[in-house]
Backbone as ProteinMPNN parsed JSONL, in Angstrom:
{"seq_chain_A": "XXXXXXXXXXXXXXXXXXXXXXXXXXXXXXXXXXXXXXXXXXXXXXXXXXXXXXXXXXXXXXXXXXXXXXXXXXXXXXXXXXXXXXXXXXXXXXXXXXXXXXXXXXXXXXXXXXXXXXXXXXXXXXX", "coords_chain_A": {"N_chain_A": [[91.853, 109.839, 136.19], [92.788, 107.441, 138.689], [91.224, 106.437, 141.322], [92.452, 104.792, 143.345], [95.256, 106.187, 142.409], [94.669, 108.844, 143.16], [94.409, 108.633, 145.584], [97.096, 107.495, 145.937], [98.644, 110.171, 145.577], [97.452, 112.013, 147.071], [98.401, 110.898, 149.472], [101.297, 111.016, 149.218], [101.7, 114.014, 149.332], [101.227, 113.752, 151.833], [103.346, 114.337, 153.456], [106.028, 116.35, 154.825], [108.751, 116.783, 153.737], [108.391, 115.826, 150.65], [106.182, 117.297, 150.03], [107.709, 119.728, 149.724], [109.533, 119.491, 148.093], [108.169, 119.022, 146.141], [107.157, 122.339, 145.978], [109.438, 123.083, 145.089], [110.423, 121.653, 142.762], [108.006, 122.904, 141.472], [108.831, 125.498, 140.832], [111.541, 124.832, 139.488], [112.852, 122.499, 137.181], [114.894, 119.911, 138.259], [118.166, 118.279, 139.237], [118.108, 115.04, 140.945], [120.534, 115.189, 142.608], [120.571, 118.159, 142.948], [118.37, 118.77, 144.063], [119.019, 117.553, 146.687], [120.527, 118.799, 147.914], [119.599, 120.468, 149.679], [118.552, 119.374, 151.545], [118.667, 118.112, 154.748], [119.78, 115.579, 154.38], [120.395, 112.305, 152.892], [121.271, 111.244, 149.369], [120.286, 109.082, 148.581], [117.919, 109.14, 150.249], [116.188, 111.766, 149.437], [116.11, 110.279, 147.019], [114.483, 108.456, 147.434], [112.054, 110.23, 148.549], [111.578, 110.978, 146.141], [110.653, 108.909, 143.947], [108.226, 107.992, 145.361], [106.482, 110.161, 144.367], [106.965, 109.879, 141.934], [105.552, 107.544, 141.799], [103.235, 108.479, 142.358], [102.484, 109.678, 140.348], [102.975, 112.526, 141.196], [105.769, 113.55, 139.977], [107.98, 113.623, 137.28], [110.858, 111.56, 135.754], [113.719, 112.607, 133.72], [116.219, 112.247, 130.843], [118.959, 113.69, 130.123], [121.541, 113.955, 128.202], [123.865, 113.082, 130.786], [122.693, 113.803, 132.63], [119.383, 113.884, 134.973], [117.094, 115.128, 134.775], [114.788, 116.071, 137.357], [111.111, 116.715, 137.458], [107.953, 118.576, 137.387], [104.928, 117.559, 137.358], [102.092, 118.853, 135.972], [99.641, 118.018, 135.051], [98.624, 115.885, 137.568], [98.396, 117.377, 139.336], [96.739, 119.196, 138.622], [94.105, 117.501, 138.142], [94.273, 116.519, 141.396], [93.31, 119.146, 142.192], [90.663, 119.935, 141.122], [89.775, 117.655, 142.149], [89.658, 118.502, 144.627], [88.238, 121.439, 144.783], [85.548, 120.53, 144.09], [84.467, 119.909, 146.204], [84.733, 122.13, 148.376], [83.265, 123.717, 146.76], [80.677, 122.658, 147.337], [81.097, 122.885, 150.441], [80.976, 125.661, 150.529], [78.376, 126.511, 149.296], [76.789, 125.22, 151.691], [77.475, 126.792, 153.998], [76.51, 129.049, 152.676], [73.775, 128.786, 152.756], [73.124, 127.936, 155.566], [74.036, 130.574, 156.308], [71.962, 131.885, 155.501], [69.835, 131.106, 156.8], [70.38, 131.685, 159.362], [70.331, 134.318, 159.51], [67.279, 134.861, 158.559], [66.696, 134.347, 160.932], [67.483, 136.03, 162.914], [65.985, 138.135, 161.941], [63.258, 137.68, 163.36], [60.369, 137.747, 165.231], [60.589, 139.356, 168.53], [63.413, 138.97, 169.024], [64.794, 141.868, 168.531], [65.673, 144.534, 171.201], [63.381, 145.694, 173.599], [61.284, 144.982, 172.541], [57.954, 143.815, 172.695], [57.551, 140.821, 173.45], [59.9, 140.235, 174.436], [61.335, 141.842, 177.352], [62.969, 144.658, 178.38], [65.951, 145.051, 180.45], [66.156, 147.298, 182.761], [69.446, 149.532, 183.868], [71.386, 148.224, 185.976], [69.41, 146.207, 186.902], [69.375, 142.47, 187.467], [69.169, 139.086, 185.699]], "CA_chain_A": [[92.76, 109.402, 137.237], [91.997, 106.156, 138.98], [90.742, 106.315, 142.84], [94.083, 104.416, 144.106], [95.699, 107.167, 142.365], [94.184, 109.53, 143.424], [94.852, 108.125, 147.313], [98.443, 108.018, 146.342], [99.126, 111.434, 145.328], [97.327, 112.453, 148.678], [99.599, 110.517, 150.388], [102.478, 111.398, 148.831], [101.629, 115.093, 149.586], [101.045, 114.368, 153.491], [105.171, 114.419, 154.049], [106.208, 118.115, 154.634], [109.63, 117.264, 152.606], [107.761, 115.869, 149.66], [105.77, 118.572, 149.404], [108.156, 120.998, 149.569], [110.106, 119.02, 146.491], [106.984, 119.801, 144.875], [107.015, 122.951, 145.831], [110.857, 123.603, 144.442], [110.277, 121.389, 141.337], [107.223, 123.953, 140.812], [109.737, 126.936, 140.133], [112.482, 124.789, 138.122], [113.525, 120.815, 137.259], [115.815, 119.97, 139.148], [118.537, 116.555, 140.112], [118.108, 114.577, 142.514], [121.325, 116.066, 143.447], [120.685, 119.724, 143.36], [117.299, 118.576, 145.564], [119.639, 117.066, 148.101], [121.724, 120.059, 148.297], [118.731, 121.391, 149.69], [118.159, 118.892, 152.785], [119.985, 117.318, 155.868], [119.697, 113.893, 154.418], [121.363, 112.005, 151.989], [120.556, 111.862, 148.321], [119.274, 108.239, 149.14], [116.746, 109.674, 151.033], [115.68, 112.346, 148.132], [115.477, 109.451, 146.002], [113.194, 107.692, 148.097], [110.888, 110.506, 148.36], [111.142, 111.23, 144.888], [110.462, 107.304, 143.87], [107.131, 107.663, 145.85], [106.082, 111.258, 144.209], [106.436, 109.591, 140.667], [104.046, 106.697, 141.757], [101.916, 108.83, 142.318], [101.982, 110.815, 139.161], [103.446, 113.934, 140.321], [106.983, 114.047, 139.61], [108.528, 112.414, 136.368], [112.115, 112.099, 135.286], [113.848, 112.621, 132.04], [117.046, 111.718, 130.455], [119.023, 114.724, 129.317], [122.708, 113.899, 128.466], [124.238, 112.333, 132.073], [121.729, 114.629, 133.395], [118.281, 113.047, 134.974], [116.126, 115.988, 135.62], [112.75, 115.885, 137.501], [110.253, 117.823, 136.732], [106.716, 118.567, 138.266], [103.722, 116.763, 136.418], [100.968, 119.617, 136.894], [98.222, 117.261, 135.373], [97.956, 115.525, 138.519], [97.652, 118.697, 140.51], [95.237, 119.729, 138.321], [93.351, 116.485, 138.758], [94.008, 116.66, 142.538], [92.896, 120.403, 142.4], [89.812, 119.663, 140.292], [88.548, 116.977, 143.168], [88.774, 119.072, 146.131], [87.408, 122.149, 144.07], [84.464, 120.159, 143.395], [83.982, 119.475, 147.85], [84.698, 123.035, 148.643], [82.117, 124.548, 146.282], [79.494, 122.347, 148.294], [80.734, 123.478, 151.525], [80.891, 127.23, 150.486], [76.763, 126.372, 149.148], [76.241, 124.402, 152.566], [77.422, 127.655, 154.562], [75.543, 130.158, 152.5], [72.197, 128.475, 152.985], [73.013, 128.498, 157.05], [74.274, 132.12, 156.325], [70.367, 132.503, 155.308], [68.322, 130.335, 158.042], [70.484, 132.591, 160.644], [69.773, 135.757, 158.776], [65.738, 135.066, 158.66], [66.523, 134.121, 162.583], [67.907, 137.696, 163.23], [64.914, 139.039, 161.478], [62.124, 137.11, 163.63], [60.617, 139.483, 166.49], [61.467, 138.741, 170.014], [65.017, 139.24, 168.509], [65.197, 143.102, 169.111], [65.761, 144.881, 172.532], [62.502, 146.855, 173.693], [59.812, 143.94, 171.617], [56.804, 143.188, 173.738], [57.856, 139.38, 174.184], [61.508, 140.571, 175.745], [61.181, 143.079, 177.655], [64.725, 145.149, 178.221], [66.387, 145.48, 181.597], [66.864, 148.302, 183.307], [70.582, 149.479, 184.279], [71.463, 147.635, 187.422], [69.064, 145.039, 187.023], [70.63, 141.143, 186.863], [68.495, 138.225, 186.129]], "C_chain_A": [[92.002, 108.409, 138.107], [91.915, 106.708, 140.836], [92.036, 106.481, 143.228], [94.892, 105.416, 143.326], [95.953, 108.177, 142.853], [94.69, 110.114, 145.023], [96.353, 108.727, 147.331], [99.112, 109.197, 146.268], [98.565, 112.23, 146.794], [98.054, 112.415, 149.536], [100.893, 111.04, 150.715], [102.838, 113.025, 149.303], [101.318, 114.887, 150.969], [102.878, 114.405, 153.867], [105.391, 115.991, 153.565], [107.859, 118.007, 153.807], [109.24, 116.781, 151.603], [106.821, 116.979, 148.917], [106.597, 120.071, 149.39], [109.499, 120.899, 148.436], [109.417, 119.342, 145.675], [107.41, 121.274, 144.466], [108.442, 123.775, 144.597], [110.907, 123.049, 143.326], [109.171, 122.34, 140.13], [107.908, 125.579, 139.97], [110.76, 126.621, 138.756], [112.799, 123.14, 138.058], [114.721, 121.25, 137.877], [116.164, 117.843, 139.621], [118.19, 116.026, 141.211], [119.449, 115.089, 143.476], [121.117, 117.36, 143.75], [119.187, 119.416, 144.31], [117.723, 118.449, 146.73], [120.088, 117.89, 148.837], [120.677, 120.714, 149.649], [118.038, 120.82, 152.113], [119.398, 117.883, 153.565], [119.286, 116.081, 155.743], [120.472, 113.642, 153.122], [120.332, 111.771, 150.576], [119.636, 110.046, 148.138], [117.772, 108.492, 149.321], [115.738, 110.147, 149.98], [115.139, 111.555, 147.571], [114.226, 108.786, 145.784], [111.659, 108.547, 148.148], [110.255, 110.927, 146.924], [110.774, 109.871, 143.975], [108.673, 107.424, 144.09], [105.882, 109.164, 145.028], [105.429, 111.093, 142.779], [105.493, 108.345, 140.539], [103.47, 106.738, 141.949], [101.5, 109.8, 141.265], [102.278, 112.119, 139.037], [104.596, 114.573, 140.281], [106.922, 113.026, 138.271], [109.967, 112.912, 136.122], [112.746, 111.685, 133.606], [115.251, 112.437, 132.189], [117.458, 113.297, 129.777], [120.629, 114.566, 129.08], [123.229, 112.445, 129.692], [123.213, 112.935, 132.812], [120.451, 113.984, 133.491], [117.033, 114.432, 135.763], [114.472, 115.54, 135.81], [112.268, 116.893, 137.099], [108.445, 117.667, 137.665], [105.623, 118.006, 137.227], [102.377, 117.351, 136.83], [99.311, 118.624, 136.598], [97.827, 116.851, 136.314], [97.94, 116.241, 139.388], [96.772, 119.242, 140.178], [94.137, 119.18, 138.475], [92.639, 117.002, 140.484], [92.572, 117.718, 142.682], [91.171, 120.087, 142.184], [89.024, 118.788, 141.608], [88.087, 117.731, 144.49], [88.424, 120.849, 145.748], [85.869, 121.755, 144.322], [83.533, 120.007, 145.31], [84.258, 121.039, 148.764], [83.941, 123.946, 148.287], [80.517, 123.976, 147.374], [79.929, 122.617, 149.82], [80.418, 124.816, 151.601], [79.002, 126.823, 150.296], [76.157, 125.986, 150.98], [76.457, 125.858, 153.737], [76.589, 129.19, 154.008], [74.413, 129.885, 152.909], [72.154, 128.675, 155.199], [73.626, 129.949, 156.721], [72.671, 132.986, 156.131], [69.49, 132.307, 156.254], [69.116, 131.373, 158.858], [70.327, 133.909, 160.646], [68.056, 136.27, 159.421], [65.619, 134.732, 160.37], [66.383, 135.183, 163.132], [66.492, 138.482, 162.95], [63.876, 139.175, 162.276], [62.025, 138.071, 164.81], [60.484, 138.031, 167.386], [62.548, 138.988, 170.089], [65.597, 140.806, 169.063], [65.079, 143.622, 170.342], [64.224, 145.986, 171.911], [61.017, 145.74, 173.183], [58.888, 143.572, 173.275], [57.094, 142.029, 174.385], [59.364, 139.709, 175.183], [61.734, 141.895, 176.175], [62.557, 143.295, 178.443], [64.755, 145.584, 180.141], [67.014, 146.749, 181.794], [68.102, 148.262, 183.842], [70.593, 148.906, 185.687], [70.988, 146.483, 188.016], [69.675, 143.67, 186.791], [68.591, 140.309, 186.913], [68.62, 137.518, 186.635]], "O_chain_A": [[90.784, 108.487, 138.261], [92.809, 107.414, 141.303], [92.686, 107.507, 143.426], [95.77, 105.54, 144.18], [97.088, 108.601, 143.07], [95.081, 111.188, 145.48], [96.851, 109.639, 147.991], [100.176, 109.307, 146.878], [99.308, 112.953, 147.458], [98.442, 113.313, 150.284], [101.442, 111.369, 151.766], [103.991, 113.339, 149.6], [101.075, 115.96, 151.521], [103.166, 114.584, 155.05], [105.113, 116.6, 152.531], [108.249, 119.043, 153.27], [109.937, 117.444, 150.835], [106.751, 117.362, 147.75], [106.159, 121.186, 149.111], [110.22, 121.817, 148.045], [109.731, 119.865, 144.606], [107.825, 121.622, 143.36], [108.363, 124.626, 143.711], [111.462, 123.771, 142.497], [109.221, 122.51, 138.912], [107.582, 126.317, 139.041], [110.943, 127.253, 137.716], [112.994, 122.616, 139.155], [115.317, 122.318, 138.008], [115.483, 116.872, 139.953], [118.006, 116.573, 142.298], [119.426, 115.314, 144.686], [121.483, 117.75, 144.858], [119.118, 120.037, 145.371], [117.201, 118.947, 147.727], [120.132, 117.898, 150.067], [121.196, 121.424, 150.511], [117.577, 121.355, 153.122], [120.412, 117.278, 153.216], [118.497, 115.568, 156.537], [121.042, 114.495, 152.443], [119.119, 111.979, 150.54], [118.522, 109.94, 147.625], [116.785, 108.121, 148.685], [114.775, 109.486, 149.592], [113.925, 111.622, 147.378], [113.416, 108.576, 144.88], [110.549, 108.057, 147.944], [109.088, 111.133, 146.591], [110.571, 110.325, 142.849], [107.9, 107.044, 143.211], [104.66, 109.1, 145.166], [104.373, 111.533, 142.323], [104.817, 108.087, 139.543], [102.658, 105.816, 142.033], [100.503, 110.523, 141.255], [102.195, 112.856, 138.054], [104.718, 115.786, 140.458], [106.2, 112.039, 138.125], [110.353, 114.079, 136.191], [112.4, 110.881, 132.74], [115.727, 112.423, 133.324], [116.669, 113.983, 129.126], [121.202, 115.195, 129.969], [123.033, 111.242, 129.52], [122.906, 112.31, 133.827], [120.054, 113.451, 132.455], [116.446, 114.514, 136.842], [113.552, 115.073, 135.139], [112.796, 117.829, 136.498], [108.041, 116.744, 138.372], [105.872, 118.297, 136.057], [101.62, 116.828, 137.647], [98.332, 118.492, 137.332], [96.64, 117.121, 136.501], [97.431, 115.838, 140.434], [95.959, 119.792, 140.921], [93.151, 119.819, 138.842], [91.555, 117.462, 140.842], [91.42, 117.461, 143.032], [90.482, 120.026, 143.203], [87.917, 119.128, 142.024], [87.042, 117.752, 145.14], [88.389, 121.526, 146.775], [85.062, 122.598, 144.715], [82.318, 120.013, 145.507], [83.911, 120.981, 149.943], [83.717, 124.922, 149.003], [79.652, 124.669, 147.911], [78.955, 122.56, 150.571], [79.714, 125.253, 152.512], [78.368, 126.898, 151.349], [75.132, 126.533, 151.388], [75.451, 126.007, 154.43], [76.2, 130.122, 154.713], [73.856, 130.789, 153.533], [71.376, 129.342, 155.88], [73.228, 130.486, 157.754], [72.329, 134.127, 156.44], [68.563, 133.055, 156.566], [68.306, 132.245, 159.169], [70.199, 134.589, 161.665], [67.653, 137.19, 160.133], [64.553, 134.868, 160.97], [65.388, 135.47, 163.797], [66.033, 139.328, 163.718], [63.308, 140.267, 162.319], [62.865, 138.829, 165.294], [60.379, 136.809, 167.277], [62.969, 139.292, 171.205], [66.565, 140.946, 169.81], [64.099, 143.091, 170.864], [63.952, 146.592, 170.874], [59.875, 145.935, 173.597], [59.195, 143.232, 174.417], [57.001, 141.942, 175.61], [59.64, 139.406, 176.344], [62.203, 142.837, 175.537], [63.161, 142.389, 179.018], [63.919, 146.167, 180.831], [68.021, 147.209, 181.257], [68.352, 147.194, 184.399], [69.701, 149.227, 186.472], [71.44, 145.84, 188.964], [70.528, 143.63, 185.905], [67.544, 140.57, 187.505], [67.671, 136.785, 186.916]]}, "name": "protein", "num_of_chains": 1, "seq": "XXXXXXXXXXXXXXXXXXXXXXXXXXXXXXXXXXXXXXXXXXXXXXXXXXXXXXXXXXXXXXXXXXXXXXXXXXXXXXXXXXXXXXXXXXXXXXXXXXXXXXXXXXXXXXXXXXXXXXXXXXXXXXX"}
């Protein structure tokens, strides 16, 4: 999948009724009419966001009869999936390793109440 691809399928997924065409093409194909049914806009509208969904790779439509069903195109969610997979494994790594330096922090003395270097206040005392 090419970069500018890549971009546009991002894109295409920042609109909360595009992605939630996704989400309803994910259960079953479906017309651009029975999509419409679905929102307070006209099937115009639909069209338009479904126009922008397949230039980005993840709707396509088919010919079935008079019938033009869409359909969801999971390769490029698997794509998608696949890139920010690949930026979430290095933050999960990037928080274990600080999950360790603050670990061996905890460990270091001075750290516990009562240690020679910090010595523990009595009740009542303020500093």
């Amino acid at each position: 999948m090419a970069v500018d691809q890549l971009s546009r399928a991002f894109v295409a997924l920042a609109d909360p009724t595009r992605r939630d065409i996704v989400a309803r093409l994910s259960v079953r194909d479906a017309t651009v009419g029975e999509l419409a049914e679905s929102y307070a806009m006209s099937m115009q509208a639909v069209s338009k966001h479904l126009k922008v969904l397949e230039e980005a790779g993840l709707v396509s439509r088919s010919r079935d009869a008079q019938r033009r069903p869409c359909h969801l195109e999971p390769r490029t969610l698997d794509l998608m999936t696949t890139w920010i997979e690949r930026y979430r494994q290095q933050a999960e790594e990037r928080f274990r390793r600080l999950d360790a330096v603050l670990a061996t922090m905890d460990d270091e003395p001075g750290d516990t109440p009562g240690h020679p270097d910090r010595p523990e206040q009595s009740e009542g005392e303020t500093s």
